[in-house]
C-alpha positions in Angstrom: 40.3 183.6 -25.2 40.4 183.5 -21.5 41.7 181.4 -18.7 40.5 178.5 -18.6 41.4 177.6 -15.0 41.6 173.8 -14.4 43.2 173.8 -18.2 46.3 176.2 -16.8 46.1 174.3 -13.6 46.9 171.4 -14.7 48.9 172.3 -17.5 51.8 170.1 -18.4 55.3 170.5 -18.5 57.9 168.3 -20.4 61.0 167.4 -17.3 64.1 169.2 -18.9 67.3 167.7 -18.8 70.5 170.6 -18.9 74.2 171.1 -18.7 76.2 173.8 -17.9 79.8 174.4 -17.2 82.4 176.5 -15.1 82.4 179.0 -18.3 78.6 178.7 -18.2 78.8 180.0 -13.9 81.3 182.6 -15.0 79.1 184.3 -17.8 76.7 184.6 -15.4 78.6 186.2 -12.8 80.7 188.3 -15.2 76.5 189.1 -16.1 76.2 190.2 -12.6 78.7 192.5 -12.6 81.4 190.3 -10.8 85.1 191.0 -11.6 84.6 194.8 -12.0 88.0 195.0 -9.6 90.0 192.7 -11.3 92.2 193.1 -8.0 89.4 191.9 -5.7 90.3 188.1 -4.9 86.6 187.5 -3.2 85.0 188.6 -6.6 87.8 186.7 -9.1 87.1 183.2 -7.7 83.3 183.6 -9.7 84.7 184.2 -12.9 88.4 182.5 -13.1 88.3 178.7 -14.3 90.4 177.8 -11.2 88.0 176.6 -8.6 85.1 178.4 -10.1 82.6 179.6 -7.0 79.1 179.7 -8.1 76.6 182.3 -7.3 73.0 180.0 -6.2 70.9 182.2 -8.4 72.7 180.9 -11.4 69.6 178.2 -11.1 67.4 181.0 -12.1 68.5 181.1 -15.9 68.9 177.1 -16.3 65.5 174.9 -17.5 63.0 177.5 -17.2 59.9 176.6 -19.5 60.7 179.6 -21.3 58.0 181.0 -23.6 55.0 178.4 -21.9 52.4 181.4 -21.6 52.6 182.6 -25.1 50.9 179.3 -26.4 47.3 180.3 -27.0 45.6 177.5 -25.0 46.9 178.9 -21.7 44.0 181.8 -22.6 47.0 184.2 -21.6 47.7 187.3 -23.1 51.3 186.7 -22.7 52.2 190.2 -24.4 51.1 192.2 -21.1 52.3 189.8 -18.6 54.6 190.8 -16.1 57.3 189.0 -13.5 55.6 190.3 -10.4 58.4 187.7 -7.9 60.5 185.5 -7.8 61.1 183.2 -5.1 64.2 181.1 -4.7 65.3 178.1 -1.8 68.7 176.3 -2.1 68.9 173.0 -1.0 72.4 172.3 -2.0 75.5 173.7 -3.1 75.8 173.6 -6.9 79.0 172.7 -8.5 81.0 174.5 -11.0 79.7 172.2 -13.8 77.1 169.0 -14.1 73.8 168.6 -15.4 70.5 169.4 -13.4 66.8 167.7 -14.0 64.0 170.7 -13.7 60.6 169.6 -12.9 57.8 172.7 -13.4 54.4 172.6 -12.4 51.8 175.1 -11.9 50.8 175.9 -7.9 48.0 178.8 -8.1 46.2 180.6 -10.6 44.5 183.7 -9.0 41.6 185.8 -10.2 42.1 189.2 -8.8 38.9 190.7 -10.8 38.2 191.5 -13.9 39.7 194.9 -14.2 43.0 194.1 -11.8 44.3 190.6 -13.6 45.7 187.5 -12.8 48.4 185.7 -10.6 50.0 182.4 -12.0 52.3 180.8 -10.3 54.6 177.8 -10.9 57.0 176.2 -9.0 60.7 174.2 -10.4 61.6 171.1 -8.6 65.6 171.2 -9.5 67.6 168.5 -8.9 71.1 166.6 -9.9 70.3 164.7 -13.4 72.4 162.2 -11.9 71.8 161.7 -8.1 67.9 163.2 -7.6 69.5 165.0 -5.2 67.5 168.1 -4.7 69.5 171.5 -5.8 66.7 174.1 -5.6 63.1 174.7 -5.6 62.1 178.0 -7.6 58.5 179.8 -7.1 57.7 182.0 -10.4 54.8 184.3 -9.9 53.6 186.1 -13.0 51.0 188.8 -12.6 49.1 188.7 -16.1 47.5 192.2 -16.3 44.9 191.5 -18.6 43.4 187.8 -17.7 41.0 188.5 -14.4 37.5 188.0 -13.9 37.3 183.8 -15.3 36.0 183.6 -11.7 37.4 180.5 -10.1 40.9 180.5 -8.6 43.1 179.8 -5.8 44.4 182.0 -2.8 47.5 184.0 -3.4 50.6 183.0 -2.5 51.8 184.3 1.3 52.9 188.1 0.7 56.7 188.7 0.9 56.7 191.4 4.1 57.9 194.6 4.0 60.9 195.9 4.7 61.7 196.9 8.6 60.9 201.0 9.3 64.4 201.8 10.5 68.0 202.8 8.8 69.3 199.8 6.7 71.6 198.1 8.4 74.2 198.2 5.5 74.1 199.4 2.2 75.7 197.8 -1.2 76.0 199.8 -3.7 77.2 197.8 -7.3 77.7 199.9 -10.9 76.4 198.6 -13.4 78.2 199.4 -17.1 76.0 200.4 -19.9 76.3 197.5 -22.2 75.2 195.1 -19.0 71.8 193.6 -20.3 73.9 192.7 -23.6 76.1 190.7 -21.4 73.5 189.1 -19.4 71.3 187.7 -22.3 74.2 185.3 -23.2 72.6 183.6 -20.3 69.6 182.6 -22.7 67.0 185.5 -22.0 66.6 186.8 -25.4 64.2 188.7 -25.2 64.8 192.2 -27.2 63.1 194.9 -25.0 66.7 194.5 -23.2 68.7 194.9 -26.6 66.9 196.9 -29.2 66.3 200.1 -28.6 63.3 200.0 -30.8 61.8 196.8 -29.1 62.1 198.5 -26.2 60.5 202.0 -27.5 57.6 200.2 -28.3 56.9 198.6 -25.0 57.1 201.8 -23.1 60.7 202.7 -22.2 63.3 205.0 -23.1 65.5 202.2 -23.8 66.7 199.1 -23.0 65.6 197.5 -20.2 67.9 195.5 -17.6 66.9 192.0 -17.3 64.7 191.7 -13.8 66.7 188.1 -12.7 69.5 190.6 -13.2 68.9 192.5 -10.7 67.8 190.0 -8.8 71.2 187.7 -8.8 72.6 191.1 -8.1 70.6 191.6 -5.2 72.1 188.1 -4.2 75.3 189.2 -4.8 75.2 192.2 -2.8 73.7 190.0 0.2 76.9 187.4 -0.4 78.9 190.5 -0.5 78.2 191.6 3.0 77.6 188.3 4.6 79.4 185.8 2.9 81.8 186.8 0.5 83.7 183.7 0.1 80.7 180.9 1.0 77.8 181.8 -1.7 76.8 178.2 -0.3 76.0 180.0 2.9 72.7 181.6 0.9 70.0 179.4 1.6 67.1 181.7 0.4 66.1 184.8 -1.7 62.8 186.5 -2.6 61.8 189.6 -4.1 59.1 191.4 -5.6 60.0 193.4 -9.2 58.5 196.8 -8.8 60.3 198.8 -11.5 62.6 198.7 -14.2 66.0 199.3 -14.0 68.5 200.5 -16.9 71.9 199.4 -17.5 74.3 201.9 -16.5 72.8 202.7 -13.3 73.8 202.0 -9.8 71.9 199.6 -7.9 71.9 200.2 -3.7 70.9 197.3 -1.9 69.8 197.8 1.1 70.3 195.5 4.2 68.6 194.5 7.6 69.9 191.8 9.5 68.1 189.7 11.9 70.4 187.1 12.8 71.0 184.8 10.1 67.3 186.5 8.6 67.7 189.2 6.0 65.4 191.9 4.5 66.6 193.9 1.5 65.4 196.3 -1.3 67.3 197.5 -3.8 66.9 200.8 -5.5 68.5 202.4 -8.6 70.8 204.6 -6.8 70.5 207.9 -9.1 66.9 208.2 -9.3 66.1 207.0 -6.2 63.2 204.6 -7.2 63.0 201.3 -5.7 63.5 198.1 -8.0 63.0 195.3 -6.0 60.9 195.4 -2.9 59.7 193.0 -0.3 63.1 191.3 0.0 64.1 188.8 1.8 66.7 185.9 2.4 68.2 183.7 4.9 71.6 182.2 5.3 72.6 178.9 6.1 75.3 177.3 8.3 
């Protein structure tokens, strides 16, 4: 079955209601590698229950629609579809524990021919369940390998720009311990290609996988790290593009170029020297 393009387009998603907690925040930071020096009182604040700091990207792993393209009338074949970015803006600071409403629609669906696949994007409208005060708008694009050539779609989203062509400004670099995509699925990503060595066998890889919003919030905390280490409101904005897989155990160097209050980043895994996320950037707020 194909695309059916003004079906996905105007596919509909049920508003989701969740709650979360302080130990919620401070699985996902523990997720992100946070705490690793227990010593390190910038780091502690994310995952002790005493004033619990919040890393924005927590928002990534809370009301998603998960599993939306696997349901045969989206004429996606959801098995070869890939998170090609992900696109972040914080509106708000979040607090340590409330309940937030998440709105999803679908923005674009893009036919990039019948041999190169498709681009859909969707965007999530986050807000507080109890105010409507906005919290954070997240833009999803999936790149489904197998779905081009229905022939009608819309333009692709703006690209994310490339890196500057000079020495990073700073460099991160964050270990990561072997058994980190088991800790990071107790956020809710289940999916086994990051837990079963078998699962992941099958779909390609030597073996388990990390989790690409993994990376991702790690990238974030990398950013926080060097700019912000105490005030992870100060992160307005992160993007990145997910250009290969990274495996638990491995360091991940983040890369930095600062531009005022402007940031461009990649991060690579740090052994191999292959580049994980690309096309980063992020801005920081007052």
């Amino acid at each position: 079955m194909a695309i059916d393009y003004q079906n996905l387009r105007n596919w509909k998603f049920d508003d989701r209601v969740d709650s979360y907690t302080a130990r919620d925040c401070m699985i996902y930071a523990l997720g992100l590698g946070y705490g690793s020096d227990p010593a390190d009182e910038a780091e502690l604040r994310y995952v002790h229950e005493d004033g619990t700091a919040v890393v924005p990207t927590f928002l990534a792993t809370i009301g998603a629609p998960n599993g939306w393209a696997a349901d045969p009338a989206t004429g996606i074949d959801w098995v070869k579809i890939l998170h090609g970015e992900h696109r972040m803006t914080f509106h708000a600071p979040l607090a340590a524990s409330g309940a937030v409403r998440s709105q999803t629609r679908v923005t674009r669906v893009v036919d990039k021919g019948a041999s190169k696949g498709a681009l859909v994007v969707t965007v999530r409208d986050i807000s507080d369940a109890d105010t409507g005060a906005p919290l954070a708008t997240v833009e999803h694009v999936s790149f489904c390998r197998a779905d081009g050539g229905f022939g009608q779609g819309d333009e692709p989203p703006e690209a994310l720009p490339a890196v500057p062509e000079r020495d990073p400004d700073q460099v991160v670099l964050l270990p990561t311990l072997p058994q980190q995509a088991l800790l990071y699925r107790l956020n809710g990503d289940l999916n086994p290609v990051h837990a079963l060595p078998n699962m992941a066998r099958a779909a390609g890889f030597d073996r388990p996988i990390l989790h690409g919003l993994c990376t991702y919030g790690m990238a974030a905390r990398a950013l926080l790290q060097a700019c912000a280490p105490v005030a992870p409101q100060r992160l307005g904005g992160i993007a990145a593009r997910f250009s290969a897989p990274f495996f638990p155990g491995e360091t991940l160097r983040v890369e930095l170029w600062r531009d005022g209050d402007s940031l461009h980043f990649r991060a690579l895994a740090h052994e191999r020297g292959t580049v994980v996320l690309s096309n980063g950037v992020a801005n920081l707020a007052h």
